[in-house]
C-alpha positions in Angstrom: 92.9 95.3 83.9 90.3 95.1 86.2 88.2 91.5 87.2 84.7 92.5 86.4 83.5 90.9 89.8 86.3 93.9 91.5 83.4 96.4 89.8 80.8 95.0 93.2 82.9 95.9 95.5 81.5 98.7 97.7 83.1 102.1 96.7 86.3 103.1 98.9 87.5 99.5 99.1 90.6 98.7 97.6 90.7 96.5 94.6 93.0 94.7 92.5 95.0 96.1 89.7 97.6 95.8 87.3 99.9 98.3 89.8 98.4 96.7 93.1 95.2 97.3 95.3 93.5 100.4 94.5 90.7 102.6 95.8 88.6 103.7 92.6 88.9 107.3 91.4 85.0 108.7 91.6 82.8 108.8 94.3 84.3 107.2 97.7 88.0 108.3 96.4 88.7 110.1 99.4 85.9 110.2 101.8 84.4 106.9 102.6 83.9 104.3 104.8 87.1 103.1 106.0 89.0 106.9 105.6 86.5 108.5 108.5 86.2 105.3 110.7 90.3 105.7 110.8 90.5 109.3 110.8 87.6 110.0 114.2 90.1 107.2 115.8 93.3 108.9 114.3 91.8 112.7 115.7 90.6 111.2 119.3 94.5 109.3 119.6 96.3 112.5 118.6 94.5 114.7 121.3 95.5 111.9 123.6 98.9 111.9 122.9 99.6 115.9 122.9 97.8 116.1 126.2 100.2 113.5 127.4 103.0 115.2 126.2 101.8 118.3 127.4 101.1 116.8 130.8 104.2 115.8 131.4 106.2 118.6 130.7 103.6 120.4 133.5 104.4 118.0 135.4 108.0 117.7 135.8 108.1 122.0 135.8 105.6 121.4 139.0 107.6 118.9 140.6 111.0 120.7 139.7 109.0 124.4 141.1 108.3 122.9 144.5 111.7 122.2 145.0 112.8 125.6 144.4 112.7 128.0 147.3 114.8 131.0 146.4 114.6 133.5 143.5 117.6 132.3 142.0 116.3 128.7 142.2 113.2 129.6 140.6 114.9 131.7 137.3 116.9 128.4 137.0 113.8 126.1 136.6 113.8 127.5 133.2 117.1 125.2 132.6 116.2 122.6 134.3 113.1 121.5 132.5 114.8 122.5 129.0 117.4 120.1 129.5 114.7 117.5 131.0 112.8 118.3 127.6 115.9 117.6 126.1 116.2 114.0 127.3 113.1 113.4 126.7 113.6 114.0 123.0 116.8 112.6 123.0 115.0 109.2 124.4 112.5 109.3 121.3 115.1 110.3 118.6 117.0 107.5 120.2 114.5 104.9 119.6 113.7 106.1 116.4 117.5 105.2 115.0 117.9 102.2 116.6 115.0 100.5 116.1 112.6 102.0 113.3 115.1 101.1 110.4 114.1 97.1 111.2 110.5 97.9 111.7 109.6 98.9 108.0 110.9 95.3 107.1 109.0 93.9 109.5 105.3 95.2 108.7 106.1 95.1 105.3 106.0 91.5 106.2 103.4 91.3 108.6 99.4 92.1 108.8 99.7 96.4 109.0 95.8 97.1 110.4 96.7 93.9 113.2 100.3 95.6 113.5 98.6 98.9 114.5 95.8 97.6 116.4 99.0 95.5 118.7 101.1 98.9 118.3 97.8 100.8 119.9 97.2 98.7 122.5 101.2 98.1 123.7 101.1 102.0 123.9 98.3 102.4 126.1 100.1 100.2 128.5 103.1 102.2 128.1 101.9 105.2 128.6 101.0 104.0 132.3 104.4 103.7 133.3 105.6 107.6 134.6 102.1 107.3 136.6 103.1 103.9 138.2 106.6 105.3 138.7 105.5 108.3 140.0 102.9 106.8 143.2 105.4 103.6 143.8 108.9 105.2 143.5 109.2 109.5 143.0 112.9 109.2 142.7 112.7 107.2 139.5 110.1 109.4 138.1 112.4 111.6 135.5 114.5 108.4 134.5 111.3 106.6 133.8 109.8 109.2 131.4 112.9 108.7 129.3 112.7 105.2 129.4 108.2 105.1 128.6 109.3 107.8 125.7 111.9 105.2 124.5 109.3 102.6 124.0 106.5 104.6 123.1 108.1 105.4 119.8 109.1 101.7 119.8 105.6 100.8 119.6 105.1 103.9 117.2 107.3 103.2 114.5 105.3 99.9 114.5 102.4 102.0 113.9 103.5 104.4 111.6 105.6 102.2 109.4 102.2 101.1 109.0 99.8 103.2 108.8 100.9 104.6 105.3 100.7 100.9 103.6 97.3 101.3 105.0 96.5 104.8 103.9 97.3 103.9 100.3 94.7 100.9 100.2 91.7 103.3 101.8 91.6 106.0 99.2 92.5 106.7 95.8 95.8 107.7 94.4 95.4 111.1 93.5 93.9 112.0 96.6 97.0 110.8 98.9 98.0 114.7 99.5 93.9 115.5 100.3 94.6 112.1 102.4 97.7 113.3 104.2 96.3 116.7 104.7 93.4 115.8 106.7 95.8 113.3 108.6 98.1 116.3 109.4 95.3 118.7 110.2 94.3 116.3 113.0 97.2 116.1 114.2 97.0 119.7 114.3 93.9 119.8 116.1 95.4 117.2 118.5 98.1 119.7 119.3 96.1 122.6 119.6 93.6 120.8 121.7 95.9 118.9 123.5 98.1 121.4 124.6 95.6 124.2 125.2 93.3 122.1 127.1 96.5 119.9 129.2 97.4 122.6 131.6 93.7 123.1 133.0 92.8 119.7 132.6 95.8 118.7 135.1 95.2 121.3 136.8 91.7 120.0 137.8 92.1 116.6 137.8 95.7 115.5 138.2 98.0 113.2 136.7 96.1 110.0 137.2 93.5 110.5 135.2 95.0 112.8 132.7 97.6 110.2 132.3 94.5 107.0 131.8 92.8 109.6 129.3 95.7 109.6 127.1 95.8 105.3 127.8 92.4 105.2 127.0 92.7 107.2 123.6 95.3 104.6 122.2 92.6 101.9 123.3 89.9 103.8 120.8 92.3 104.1 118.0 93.0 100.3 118.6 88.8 100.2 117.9 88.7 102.2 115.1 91.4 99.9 113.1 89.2 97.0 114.4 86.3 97.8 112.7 88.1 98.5 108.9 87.0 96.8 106.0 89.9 96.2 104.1 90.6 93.3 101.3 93.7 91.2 103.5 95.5 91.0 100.2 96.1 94.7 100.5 97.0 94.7 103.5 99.0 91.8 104.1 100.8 91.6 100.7 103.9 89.7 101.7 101.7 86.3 102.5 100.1 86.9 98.9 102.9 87.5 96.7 104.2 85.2 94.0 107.7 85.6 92.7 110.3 83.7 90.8 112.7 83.1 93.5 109.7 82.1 96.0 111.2 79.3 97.3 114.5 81.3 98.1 112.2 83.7 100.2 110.6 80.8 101.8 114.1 79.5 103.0 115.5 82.8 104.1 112.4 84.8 105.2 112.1 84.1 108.8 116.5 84.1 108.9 118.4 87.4 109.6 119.5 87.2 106.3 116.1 87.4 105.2 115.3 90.4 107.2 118.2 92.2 105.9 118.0 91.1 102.2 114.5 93.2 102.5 116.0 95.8 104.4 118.6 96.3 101.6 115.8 96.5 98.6 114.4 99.5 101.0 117.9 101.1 100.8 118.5 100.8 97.1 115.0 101.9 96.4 115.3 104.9 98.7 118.5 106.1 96.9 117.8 105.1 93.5 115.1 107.4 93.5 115.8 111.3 93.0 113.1 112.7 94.6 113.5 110.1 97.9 117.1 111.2 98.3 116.3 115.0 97.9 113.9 114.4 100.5 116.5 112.6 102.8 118.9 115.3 102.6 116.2 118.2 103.3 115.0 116.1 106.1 118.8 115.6 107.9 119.6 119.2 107.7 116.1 120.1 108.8 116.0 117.9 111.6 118.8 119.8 112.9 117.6 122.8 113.2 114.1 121.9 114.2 115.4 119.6 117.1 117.4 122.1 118.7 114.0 124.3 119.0 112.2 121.4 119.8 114.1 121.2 122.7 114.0 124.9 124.1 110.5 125.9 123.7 110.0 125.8 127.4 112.8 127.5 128.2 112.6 130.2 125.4 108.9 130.5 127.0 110.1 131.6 130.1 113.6 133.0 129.7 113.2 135.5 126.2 109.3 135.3 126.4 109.6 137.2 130.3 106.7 134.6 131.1 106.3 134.1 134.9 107.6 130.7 135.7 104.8 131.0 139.1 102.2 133.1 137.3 102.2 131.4 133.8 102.9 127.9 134.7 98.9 127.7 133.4 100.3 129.3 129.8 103.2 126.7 129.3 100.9 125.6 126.6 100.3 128.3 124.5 103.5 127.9 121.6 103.0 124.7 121.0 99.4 125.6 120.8 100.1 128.3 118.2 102.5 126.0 116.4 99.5 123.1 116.1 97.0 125.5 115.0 99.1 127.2 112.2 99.9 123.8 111.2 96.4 123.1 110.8 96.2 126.2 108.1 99.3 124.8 106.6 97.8 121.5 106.1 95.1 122.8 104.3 96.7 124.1 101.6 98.9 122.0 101.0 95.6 119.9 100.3 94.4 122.9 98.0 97.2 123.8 96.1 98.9 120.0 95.6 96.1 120.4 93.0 98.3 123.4 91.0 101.5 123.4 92.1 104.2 120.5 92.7 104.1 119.1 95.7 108.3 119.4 95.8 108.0 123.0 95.5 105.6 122.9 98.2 108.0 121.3 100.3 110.9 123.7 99.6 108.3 126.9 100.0 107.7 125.6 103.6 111.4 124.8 104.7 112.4 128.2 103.7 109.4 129.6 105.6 110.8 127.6 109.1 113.9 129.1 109.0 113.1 132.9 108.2 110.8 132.2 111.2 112.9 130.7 113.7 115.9 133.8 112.9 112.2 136.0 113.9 111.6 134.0 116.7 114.8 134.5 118.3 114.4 138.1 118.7 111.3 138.0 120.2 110.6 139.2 123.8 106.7 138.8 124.8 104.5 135.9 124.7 102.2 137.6 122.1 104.6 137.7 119.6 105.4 134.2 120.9 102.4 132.8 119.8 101.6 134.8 116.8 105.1 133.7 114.9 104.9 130.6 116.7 101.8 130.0 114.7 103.3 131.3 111.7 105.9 128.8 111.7 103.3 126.4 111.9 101.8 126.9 108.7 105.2 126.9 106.6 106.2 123.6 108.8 103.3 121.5 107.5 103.6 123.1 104.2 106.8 121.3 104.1 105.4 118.1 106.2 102.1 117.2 104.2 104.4 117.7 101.0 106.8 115.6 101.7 104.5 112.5 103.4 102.7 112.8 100.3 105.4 112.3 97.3 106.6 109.1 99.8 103.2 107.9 99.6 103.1 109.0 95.6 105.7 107.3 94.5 106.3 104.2 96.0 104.6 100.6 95.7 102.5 99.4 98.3 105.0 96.0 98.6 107.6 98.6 99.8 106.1 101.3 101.9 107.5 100.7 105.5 111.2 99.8 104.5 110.6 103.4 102.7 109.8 105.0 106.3 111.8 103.0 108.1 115.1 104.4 105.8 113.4 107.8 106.6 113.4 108.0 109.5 115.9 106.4 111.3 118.5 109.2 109.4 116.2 112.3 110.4 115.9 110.8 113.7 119.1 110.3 114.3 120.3 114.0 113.2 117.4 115.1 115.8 119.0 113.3 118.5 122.6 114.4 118.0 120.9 118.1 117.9 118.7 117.5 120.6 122.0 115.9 122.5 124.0 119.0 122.0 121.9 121.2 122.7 121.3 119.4 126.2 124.9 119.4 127.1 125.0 123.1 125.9 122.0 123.9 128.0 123.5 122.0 131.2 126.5 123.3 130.8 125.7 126.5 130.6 123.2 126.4 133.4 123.8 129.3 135.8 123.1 127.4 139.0 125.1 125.2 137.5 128.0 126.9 136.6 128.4 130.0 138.4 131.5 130.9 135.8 129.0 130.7 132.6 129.4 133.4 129.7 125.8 133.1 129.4 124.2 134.3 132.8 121.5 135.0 131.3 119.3 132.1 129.7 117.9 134.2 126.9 121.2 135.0 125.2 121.8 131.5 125.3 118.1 130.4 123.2 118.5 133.4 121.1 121.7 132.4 119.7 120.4 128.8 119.3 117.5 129.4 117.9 119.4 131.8 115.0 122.3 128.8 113.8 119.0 127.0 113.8 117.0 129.2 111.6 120.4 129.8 109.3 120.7 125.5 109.1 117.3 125.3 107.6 116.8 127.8 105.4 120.1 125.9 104.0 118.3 122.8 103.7 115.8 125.1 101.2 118.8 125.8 99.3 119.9 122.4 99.2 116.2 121.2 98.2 115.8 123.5 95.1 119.3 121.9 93.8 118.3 118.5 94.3 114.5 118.4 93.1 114.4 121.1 90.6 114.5 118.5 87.6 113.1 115.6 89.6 109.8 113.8 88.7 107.0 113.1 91.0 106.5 109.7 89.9 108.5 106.5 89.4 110.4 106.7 86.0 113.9 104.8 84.3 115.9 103.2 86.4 114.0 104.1 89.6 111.6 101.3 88.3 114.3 99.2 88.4 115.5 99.6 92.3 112.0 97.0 93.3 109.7 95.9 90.7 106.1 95.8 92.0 105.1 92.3 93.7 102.9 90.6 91.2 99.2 89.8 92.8 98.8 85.9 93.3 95.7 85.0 91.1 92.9 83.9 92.8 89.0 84.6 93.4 88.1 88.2 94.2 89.3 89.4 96.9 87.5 88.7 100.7 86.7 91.6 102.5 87.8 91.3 105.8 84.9 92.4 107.6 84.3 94.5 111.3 87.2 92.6 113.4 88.6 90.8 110.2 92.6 90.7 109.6 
């Protein structure tokens, strides 16, 4: 039951309840306050971060063109920077497995909106690092992407272990998939932004300052979290929590056995619920698939595409453009139809979509065709994205969220890097100005083939999803209850809003 002092709180701020803190269903469920402060800082970081990325990959195809004087040296730059985008995924999947599944027990513990704002403001230091590299020492440059991307998503499993403890405590519960939705369709915009404006915007002003703009956007996000009004109860729960073993925790919770006695109650949660380990499996098999293509757009761009590696240097960004803006439709409805259809078989819809897609992809050989199935495969991969991020929201209790994502992802990470790693070795070794001897003098043969075992793995993982989540519910039930019970609210006064700056 609800205090009757919670009923004066202004509308959008979380309040307690029997099940934890709450946004109010009504007016200020979804849109209020605290949900557009953090989704104008949310929209200006992601544009940052996918002209970064964008950026780079420019960048090194620049650097890696001037070096190349002859015809033949120039048809192999198409290699070259696939199996430097390679590395550069293989750095993030990297840090994803060996450091995220410790993170969720760690902001489950700590302060989430101060965890971000740290997590923002580490990043835009971060992100300085290529540019320093770059002006004090070129011959480090490569190796020290690898090693900024390595602690960028350091940094970012901070952030989004999280930032969906926070999302749950800024609107209401039936409106996570609206909530998650809007989230993905900025990062959608991001992406399409990002990647269509990178290439001129380096173009015109060089890396320096489109390096410090993508600095600068983590420093605005920090802001935006900053000025959140958000009861510290909700998001701080571990400091308020009252069990019967507290003085157990208190003797062990700053111990390693502490940290993995938590880490464990994520684990048994994760696979005691149906629906969490049909998404786990989905997300492996997917994640191998999608981290192979990850890792050859540039080269598919060039090499199966017939884009000029000269001419089009200016286009580089148009598939991941085309990807970000059919991810933006995709987003969308999944927001509209979570409303009449279940969000699992939303999910399943979209995995099957990425596969038949990719096989299409393969065959493709112009950039218009690119960009058109490029953007198709958009839409079905945020179908299954936004459905997915939204039953982890759905069904699991606040106390709990980041050892949730930080079981998540560490095990889709970690099939994206051993995908992303083979597919790297594969690439290098069949390099022609590498290996004159190669069955695979021609580049394209090489993608095209990749890109249909990719396509063929996922649509699997559709397969594997139906059996799995046919008869699964989409909300806690039996013995799922049983894997964490909800931590009890200490009583007290109403809760303190933590005003513009508060923790």
């Amino acid at each position: 039951m609800l205090e009757e002092t919670d009923l004066t709180q202004p509308r959008g701020i979380a309040i307690p309840t029997e099940t934890g803190y709450q946004v109010m269903e009504g007016k200020g469920a979804l849109v209020n306050r605290n949900s557009v402060i953090f989704a104008v800082g949310q929209g200006i970081s992601l544009i940052g971060d996918n002209i970064y990325l964008s950026t780079l990959i420019i960048w090194i195809s620049a650097v890696t063109l001037a070096a190349a004087q002859t015809p033949a040296q120039k048809l192999a730059v198409a290699a070259t920077v696939t199996a430097i985008q390679a590395g550069i995924f293989g750095a993030n999947y990297l840090a994803g497995f060996l450091i995220i599944p410790f993170v969720g027990v760690f902001v489950d513990r700590w302060n989430r909106r101060t965890t971000m704002i740290i997590a923002d403001l580490g990043q835009a230091v971060l992100a300085l690092l290529p540019l320093i590299a770059f002006l004090v020492a070129k011959n480090v440059f490569i190796p020290a992407i690898y090693v900024t991307y390595f602690l960028l998503v350091a940094a970012q499993g901070f952030f989004m272990g999280s930032q969906s403890g926070v999302l749950q405590v800024i609107v209401a519960r039936k409106s996570f998939p609206q909530a998650v939705s809007i989230l993905t369709v900025l990062v959608g915009v991001g992406a399409v932004a990002g990647f269509a404006l990178a290439p001129a915007f380096f173009i015109a002003v060089g890396p320096i300052i489109a390096i410090t703009f993508n600095a600068l956007s983590f420093v605005i996000s920090a802001i935006a979290l900053f000025l959140l009004r958000i009861p510290e109860e909700a998001v701080h729960p571990y400091a308020f929590r009252q069990r019967d073993d507290l003085a157990a925790v208190a003797g062990i919770g700053k111990s390693i056995a502490g940290v993995f006695k938590d880490l464990w109650r994520g684990l048994r949660f994760v696979f005691t619920t149906r629906v969490l380990f049909g998404i786990i499996i989905m997300l492996i098999v997917v994640q191998i698939g999608a981290a192979a293509v990850n890792s050859l757009t540039s080269g598919l761009f060039f090499a199966n595409l017939h884009a000029s590696p000269t001419k089009d240097l200016a286009l580089i960004g148009l598939l991941p453009t085309a990807l970000g803006a059919g991810g933006i439709i995709g987003a969308i409805l999944v927001g509209v139809l979570a409303r009449f259809f279940p969000l699992k078989a939303l999910a399943i819809v979209g995995i099957l979509g990425i596969g038949l897609g990719l096989i299409n992809i393969a065959f493709l050989n112009n950039v218009t065709s690119g960009v058109i199935f490029y953007f198709i495969a958009g839409i079905f991969n945020n179908l299954f994205v936004v459905s997915y991020s939204s039953l982890v929201i759905k069904i699991t209790p606040n106390s709990i969220i980041g050892r949730v994502e930080g079981v998540l992802a560490p095990l889709a990470t970690f099939s994206s890097f051993i995908s992303a790693f083979v597919v790297g070795a594969i690439v290098a070794a069949y390099n022609p100005a590498l290996n004159p001897k190669t069955p695979f003098p021609n580049s394209a043969v090489l993608f095209t083939d990749i890109f249909v075992i990719s396509g063929i793995v996922i649509v699997v993982a559709s397969v594997l999803g139906f059996l799995l989540l046919r008869k699964a519910q989409e909300e806690v039930t039996g013995i799922e209850k049983l894997a964490i019970a909800p931590t009890p609210l200490v009583a007290s006064e109403p809760p303190i809003i933590a005003g513009e700056g508060g923790n």
